[in-house]
N, C-alpha and C positions, 0 to 999 in steps of 0.2 A: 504494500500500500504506500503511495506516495501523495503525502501533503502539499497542497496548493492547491488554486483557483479553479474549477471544475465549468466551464464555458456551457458546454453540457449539461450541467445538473442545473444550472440556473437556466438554461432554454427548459428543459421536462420540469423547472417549477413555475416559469411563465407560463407555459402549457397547462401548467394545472390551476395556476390561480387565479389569472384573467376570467374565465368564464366563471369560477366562485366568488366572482370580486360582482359579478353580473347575476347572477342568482340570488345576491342578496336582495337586488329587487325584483328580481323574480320568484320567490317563492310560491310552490304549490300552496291549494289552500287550503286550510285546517292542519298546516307545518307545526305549528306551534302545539297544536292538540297529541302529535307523536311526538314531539322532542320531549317532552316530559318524563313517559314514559322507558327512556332509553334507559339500558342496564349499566349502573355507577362503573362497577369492574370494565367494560367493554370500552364506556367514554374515556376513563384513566387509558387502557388500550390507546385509543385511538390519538388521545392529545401528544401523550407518549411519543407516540410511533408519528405523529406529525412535525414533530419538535427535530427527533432524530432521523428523520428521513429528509428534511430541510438542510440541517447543519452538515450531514456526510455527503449529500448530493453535492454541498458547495466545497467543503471544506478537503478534498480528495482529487487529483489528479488523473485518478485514473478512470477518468469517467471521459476523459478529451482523447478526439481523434489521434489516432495511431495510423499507423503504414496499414493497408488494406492486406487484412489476411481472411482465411476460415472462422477467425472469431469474430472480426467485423458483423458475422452476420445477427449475432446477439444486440448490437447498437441497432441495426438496423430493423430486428423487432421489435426492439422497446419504442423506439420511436412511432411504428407502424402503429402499436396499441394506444401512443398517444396521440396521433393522427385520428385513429376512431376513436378516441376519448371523445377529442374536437367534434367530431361527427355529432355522437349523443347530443352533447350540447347543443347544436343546432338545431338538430332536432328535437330536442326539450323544449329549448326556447322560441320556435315555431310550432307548436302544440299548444294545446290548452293549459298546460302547466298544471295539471292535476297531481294527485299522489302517483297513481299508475304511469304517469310519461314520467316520474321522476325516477321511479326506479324501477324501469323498465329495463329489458333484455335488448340487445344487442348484437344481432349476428350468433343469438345462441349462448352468447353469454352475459349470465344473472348480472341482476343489479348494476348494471354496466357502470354507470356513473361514481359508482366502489371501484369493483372489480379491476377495471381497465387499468387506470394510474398505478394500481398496487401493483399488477403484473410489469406495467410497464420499467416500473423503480427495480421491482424485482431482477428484471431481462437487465437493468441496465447497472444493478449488484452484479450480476455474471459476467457482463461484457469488463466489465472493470475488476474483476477479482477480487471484491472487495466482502470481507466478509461484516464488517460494521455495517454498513448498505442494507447487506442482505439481513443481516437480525434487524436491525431498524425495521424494514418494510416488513417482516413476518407479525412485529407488536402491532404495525399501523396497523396490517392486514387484517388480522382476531381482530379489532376492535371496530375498524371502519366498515369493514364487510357482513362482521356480526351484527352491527347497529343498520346496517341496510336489509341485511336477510330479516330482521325482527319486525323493523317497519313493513317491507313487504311482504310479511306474512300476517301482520295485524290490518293491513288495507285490504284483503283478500278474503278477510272474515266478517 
């Protein structure tokens, strides 16, 4: 693991926060009536795991373009999921903005608007061999993906 500037890790957290910078005025309606209910354990999870998934994206080196090899292609998935990150979002935000378009499926996969970013961080912990990355995004993941499976299974009933 090598310390310094990560060009990379702050593109995949502009990627992630512009559209939740945009969501705050777009919330689905009746947001407010599920956030309450989110499990104490899972929020810790998730604030957690967004704290350190910020700071290692930035704070690591090996997250910036190298000489194109066979592991390249790990960069180039993580990106790919955060490109259809971008997608949901748009399509969130051209939708009625319901519970159901917020955390809706994707190409097949759950809760996309969890889901994606976490894999994305995830693919982009491998391409960089970084194994602080990779535990960070597993705390995000239990907690941010837990708190969207719970939602979308309390708007379901």
């Amino acid at each position: 693991m090598k310390f310094g500037f990560s060009y990379v890790g702050l593109i995949f957290l502009v990627m992630l926060m512009l559209p939740n910078i945009i969501w705050t005025k777009n919330q689905p309606e009746n947001y407010e009536k599920y956030v309450v209910n989110e499990n104490k354990v899972l929020l810790a999870f998730e604030r957690i795991g967004e704290v350190l998934v910020s700071c290692a994206a930035l704070i690591f080196a090996d997250f910036n373009f190298r000489s194109w090899s066979n592991w390249s292609w790990w960069l180039v998935a993580a990106f790919a999921l955060m490109v259809l990150y971008e997608v949901f979002w748009i399509r969130y935000f051209r939708s009625e903005k319901t519970m159901k378009d917020f955390y809706s499926s994707i190409l097949g996969i759950p809760v996309a608007g969890a889901t994606l970013p976490v894999l994305a961080f995830l693919l982009l912990a491998i391409y960089g061999k970084n194994i602080i990355l990779g535990v960070a995004v597993l705390i995000l993941g239990i907690g941010h993906i837990g708190i969207h499976l719970m939602h979308k299974k309390e708007i379901e009933q």
